[in-house]
C-alpha positions in Angstrom: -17.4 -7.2 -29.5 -20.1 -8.7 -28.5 -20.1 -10.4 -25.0 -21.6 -13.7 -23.5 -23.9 -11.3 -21.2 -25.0 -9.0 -24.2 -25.9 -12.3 -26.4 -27.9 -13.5 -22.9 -29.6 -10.1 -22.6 -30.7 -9.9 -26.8 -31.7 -13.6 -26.4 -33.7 -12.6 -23.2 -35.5 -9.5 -26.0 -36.1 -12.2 -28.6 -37.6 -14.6 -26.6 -39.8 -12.3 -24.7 -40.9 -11.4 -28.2 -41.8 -14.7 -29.3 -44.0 -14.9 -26.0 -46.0 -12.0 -26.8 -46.2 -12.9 -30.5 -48.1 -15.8 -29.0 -45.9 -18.5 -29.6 -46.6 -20.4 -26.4 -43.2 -19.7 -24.0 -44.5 -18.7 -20.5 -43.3 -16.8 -18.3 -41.8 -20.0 -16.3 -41.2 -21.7 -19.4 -38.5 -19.2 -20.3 -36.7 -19.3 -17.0 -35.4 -22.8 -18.0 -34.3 -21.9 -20.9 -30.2 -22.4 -21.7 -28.7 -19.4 -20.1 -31.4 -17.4 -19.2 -30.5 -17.1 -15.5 -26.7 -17.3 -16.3 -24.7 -15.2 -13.4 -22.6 -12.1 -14.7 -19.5 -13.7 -14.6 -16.6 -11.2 -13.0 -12.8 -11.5 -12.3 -10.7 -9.3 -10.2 -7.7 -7.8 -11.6 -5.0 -7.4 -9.1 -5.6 -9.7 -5.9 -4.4 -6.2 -3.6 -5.5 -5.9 0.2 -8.1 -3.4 -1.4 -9.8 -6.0 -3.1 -9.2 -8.5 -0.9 -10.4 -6.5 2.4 -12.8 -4.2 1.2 -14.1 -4.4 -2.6 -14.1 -7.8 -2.8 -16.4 -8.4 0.7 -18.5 -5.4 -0.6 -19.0 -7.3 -4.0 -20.0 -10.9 -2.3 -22.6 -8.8 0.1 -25.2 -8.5 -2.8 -23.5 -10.8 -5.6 -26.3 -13.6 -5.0 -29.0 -11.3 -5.2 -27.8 -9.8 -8.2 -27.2 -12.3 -10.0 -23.0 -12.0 -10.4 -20.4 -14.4 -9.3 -16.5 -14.0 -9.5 -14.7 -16.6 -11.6 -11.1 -15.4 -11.8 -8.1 -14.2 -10.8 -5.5 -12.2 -13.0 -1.8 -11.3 -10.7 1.8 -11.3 -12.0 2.9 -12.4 -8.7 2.6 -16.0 -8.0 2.0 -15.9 -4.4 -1.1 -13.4 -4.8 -2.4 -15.1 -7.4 -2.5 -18.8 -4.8 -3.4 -16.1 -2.1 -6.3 -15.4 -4.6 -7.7 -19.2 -5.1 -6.7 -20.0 -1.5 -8.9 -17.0 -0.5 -12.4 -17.9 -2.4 -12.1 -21.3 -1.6 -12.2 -21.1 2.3 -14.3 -17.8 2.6 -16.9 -18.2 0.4 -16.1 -21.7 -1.1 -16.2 -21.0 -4.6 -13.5 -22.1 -7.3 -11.9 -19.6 -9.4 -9.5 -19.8 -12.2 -5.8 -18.1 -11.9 -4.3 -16.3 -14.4 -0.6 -15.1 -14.3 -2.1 -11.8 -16.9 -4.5 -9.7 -17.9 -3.7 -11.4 -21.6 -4.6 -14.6 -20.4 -7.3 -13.6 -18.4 -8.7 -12.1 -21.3 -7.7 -14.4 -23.9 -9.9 -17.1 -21.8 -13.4 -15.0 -22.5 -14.7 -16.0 -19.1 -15.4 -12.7 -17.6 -18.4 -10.3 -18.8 -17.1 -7.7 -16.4 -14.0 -7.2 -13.6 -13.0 -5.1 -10.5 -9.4 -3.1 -11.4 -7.5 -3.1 -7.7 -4.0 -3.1 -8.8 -1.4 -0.2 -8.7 -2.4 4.1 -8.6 -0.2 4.4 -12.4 -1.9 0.8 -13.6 -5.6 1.5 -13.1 -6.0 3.6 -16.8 -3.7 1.7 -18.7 -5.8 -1.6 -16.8 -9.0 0.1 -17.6 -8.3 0.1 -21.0 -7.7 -3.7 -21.5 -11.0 -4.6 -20.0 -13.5 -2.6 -22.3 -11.2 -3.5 -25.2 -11.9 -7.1 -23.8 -15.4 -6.7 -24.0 -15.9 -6.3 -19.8 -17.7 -4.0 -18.1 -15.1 -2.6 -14.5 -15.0 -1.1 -11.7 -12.0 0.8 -11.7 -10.0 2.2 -7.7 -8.9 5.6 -7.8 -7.0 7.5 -8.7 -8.0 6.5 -12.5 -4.9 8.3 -13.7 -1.6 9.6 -13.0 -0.8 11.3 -16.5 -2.7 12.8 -18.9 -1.6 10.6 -21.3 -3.0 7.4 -19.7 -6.2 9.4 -18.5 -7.0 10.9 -22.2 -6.8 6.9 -23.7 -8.8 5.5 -21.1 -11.6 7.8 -21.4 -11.2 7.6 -24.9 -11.8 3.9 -24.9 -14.5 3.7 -22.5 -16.7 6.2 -24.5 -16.0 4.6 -27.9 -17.0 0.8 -26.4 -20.0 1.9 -24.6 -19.1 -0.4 -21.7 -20.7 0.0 -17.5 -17.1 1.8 -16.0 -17.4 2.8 -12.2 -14.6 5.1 -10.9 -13.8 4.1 -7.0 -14.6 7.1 -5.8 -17.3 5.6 -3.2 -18.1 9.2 -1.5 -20.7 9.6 -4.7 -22.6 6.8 -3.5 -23.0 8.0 0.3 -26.0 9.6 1.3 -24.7 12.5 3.1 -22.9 13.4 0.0 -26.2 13.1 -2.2 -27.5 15.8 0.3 -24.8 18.1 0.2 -24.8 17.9 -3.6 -28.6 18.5 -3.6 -28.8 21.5 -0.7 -25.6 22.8 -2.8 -27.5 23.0 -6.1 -30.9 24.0 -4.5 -29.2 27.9 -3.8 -30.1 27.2 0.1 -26.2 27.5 0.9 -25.5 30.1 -1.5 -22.3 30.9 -4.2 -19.7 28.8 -2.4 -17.1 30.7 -1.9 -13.8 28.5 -0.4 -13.2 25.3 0.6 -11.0 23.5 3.1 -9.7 20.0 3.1 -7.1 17.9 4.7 -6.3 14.6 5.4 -4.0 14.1 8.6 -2.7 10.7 9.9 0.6 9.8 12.3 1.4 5.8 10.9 4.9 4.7 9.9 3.3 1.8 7.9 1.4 3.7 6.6 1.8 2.5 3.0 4.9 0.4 4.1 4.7 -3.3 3.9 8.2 -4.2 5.2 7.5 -8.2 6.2 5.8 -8.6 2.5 9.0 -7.2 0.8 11.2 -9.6 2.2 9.0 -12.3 0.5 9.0 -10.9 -2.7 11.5 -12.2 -5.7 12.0 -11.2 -9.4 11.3 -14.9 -9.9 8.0 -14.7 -9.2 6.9 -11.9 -10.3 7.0 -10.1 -13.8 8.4 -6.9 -13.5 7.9 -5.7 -16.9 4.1 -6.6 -16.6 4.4 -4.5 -13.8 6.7 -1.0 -15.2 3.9 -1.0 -18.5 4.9 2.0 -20.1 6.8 4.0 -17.3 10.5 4.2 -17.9 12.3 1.3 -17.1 14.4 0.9 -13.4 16.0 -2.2 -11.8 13.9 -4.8 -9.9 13.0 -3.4 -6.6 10.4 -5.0 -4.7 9.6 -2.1 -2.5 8.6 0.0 -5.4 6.3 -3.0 -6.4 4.9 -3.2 -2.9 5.0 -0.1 -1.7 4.2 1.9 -5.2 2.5 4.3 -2.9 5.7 5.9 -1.8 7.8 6.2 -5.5 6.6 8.6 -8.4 6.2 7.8 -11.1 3.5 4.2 -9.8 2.2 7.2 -7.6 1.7 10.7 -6.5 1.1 9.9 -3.3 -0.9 12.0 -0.9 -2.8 13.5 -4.6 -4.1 10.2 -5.8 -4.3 8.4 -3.3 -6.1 10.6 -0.7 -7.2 14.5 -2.0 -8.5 12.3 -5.3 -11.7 11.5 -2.9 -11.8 15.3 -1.7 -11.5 16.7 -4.5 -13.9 14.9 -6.8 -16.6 16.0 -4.3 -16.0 19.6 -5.6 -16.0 19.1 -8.7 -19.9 16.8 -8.0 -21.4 19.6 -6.0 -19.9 23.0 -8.5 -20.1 21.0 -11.8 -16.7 22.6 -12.2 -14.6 19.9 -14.0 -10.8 21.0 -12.9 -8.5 23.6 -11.5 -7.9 26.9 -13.5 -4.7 26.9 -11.7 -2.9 25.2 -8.9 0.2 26.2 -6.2 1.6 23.6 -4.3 4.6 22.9 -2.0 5.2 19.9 0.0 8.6 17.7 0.7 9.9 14.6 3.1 9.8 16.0 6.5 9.2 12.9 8.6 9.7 10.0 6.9 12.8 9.8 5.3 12.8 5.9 4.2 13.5 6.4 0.8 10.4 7.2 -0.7 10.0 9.9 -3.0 6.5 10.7 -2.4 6.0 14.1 0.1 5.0 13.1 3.5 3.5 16.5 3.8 1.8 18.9 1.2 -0.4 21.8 1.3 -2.2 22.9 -2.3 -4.1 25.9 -3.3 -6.8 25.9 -6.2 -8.6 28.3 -8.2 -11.8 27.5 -9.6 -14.1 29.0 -11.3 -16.6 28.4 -14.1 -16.8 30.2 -18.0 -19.7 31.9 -17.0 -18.7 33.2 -13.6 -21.5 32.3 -11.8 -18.9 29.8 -9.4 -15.6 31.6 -8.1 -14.1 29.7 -5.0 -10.4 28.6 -3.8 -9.9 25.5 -2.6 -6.9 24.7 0.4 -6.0 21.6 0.6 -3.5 20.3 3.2 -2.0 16.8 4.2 0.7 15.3 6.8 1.5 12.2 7.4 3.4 12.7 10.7 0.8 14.1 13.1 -2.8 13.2 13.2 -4.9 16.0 14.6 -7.5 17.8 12.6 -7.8 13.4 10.8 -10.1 14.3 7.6 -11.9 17.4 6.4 -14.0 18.6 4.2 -15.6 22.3 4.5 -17.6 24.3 2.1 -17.8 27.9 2.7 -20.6 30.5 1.6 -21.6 34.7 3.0 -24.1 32.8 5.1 -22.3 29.5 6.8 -20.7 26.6 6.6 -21.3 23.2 5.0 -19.3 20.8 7.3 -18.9 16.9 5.6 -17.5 15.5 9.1 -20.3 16.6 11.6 -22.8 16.3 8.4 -24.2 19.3 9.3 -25.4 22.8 7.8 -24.8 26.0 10.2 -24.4 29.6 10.2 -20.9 29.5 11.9 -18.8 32.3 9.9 -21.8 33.8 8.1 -22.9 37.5 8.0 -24.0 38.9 11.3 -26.4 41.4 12.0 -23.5 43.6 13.6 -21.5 43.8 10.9 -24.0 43.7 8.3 -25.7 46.7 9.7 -22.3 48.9 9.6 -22.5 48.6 6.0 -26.4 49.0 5.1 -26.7 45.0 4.3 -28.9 42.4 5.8 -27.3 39.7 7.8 -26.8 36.3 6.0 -27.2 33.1 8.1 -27.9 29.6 7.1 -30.9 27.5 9.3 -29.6 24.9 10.5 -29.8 21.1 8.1 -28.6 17.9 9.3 -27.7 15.7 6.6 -27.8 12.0 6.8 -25.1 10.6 9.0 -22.4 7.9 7.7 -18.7 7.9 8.7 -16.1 6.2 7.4 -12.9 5.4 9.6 -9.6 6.7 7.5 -6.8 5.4 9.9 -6.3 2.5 8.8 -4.8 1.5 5.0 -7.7 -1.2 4.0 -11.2 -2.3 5.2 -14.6 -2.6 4.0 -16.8 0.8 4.4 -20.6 1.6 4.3 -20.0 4.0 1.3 -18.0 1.3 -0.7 -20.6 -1.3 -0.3 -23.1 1.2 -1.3 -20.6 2.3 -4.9 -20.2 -1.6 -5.2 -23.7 -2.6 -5.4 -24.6 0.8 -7.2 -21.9 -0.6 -10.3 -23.2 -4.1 -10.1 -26.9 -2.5 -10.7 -25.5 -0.6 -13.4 -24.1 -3.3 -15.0 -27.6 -4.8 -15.1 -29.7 -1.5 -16.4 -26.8 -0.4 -18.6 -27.6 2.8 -16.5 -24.8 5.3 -16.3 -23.2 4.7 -12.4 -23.1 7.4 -9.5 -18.9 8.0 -10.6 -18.4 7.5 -14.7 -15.1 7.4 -16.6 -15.5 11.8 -16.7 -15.7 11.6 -13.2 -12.0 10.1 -12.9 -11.0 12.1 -15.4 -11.5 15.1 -14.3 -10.1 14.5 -10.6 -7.2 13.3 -12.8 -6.3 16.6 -13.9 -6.7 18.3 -10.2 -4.5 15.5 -9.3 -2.0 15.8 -11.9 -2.4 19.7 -11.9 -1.2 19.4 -7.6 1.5 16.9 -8.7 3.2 18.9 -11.7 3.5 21.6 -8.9 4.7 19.9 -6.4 7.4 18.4 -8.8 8.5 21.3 -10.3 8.1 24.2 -8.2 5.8 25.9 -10.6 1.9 27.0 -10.5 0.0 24.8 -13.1 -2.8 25.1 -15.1 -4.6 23.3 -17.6 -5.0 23.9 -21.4 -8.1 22.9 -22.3 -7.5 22.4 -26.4 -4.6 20.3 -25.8 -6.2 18.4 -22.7 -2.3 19.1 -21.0 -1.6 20.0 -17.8 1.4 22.9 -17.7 4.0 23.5 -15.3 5.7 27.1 -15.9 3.9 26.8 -19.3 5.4 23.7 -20.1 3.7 20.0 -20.6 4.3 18.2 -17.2 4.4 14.3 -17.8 7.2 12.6 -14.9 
């Protein structure tokens, strides 16, 4: 298909052409011409508190200088979608168009690209109706909750060749650019284990109580919202509070160790799990959710040709708030530590003990890396690193460079995610086959 922005950009090639053929269009000349300065026209898909609180402000930082606008709104419920126009118009007093559907907002051809901010088990199947449409989108995380969804949305983005950004904003931070690149340089050494966890103590936390009561069926459209997971009665809580209720969410996996965990597989180049064992269950909370309130997860990773051979632990509560979020990286000689954003020796290989055994001791200099911290207590909010992944999309969008998190990235913390969920589920270690691109529980294909 070709799109209103790629007709601008050939246009753009054929008249710069005719200027250096010597046909007489200047520089200055061409700027006036129809459409040449034309903004990238975008329309946010799902009016959610994400986009509303945080992607959406991050967008509007540089959308002037980059030459994008937003022009729409697409919501199945009613009062997000007024919410939506209300929203534009007195922040940033710019009209934009409502539409009760991703159909209609397509159908319209008003948008060259979008920003996906609806619900965890939508963002795939969402993903693949924008590139289809012709749009270029930045897609939240977790990009999939089967393998189902996540094998056709990669699918689709490779075949049409369209600008996808995966919200996973930690690949756009610049403490995480130098861990990646001390990793790879060998100063840290073969990493060896890694610990993660991601602590808070909110009852609300993914609970929106005073919204549920002013949801209806009426005005909403429920089978919009199911797509293809099986069908249940109306229940605004599950639309509103998908977070809590397998099969819209795993939970604590995609909503939270999806960030963690896809810095792994950056800094290894290991794409997934060989094999994950997880436990978890409802040990606070119990307000009807079926997503755990506490989990703990151990992976195994390793590459083909064994040059990478590390476990990963990774550990979440929801009920108690010390230890809040970390991210360690273990090798002989130290630690790599992603809260304090520093390099040290702590845990590597003494001269006492490497002297009982004949060995030299082991211990990393000290390396700070660039400090940026992002507060993770509260459910929405703009961040440094997402205005950073934001801008780095819109670029991209521009250059028709590949962004900081493509579609592979959200696959492959997909399958992590999917591996820790079919464990958690069913009790079982899972692993992945790699012909079949299926995750296995107790050798079996884990899909709900």
């Amino acid at each position: 298909m070709t799109t209103r922005r790629d007709f601008l950009k050939h246009s753009a090639l054929g008249a710069a052409g005719l200027t250096i053929g010597g046909l007489g269009f200047s520089t200055e000349s061409y700027a006036n011409i129809m459409g040449a300065n034309e903004k990238i026209r975008v329309g946010i898909v799902g009016f959610s508190d994400r986009a509303r609180y945080s992607l959406i402000p991050s967008f509007m930082a540089c959308a002037d200088e980059l030459g994008f606008e937003i022009v729409a709104v697409s919501d199945i419920w009613k009062k997000r979608r007024e919410e939506g126009v209300a929203f534009f118009q007195e922040k940033y007093g710019k009209k934009v168009k409502a539409f009760r559907n991703n159909e209609e907002l397509y159908d319209a051809k008003i948008c060259d690209a979008v920003i996906v901010a609806t619900s965890d088990f939508q963002h795939a199947l969402h993903c693949i109706e924008a590139v289809k449409a012709g749009c270029d989108a930045y897609v939240e995380k977790p990009f999939a909750e089967t393998m189902e969804d996540a094998r056709a949305a990669r699918k689709a983005v490779l075949e049409s060749g369209k600008i996808v950004q995966i919200g996973s904003q930690r690949r756009s931070a610049p403490n995480y650019h130098a861990a990646n690149d001390f990793i790879r340089s060998g100063k840290f050494g073969k990493i060896t284990m890694v610990e993660m966890c991601w602590n808070v103590n909110q009852p609300g936390r993914w609970r929106r109580p005073a919204l549920v009561a002013q949801c209806f069926e009426k005005d909403t459209d429920w089978k919009h919202f199911l797509l293809n997971r099986p069908y249940e009665e109306w229940d605004p809580r599950k639309y509103l509070e998908y977070r809590l209720f397998w099969p819209y969410s795993s939970g604590i996996p995609g909503q939270w160790m999806s960030h963690q965990i896809d810095t792994v597989h950056w800094f290894t180049g290991c794409n997934h799990p060989r094999s994950v064992a997880a436990n978890g269950g409802i040990y606070q909370w119990n307000d009807g959710r079926r997503s755990y309130d506490t989990m703990t997860a151990v992976f195994d990773y390793g590459t083909p040709d064994g040059s990478q051979n590390f476990q990963v632990v990774y550990s979440s509560r929801m009920h108690n708030s010390a230890g809040g979020t970390k991210e360690l990286y273990f090798s002989n000689g130290g630690t790599l530590n992603l809260d304090t954003n520093k390099v040290t020796s702590e845990g590597g290989l003494t001269k006492r003990f490497a002297d009982e055994m004949g060995m030299q001791p082991n211990l990393l200099d000290e390396y700070v890396l660039p400090s940026i911290k992002v507060e993770t207590g509260s459910n929405t909010g703009s961040d440094p690193m997402t205005n950073l992944h934001m801008r780095n999309w819109m670029e991209c969008v521009k250059s028709r460079k590949q962004p900081h998190a493509p579609v592979d990235a959200g696959y492959n913390h997909s399958i992590a995610n999917i591996m820790c969920t079919a464990s958690l589920r069913t009790g079982e270690k899972a692993t992945f086959d790699e012909a079949r691109q299926e995750v296995l529980a107790g050798g079996k294909v884990f899909k709900y």
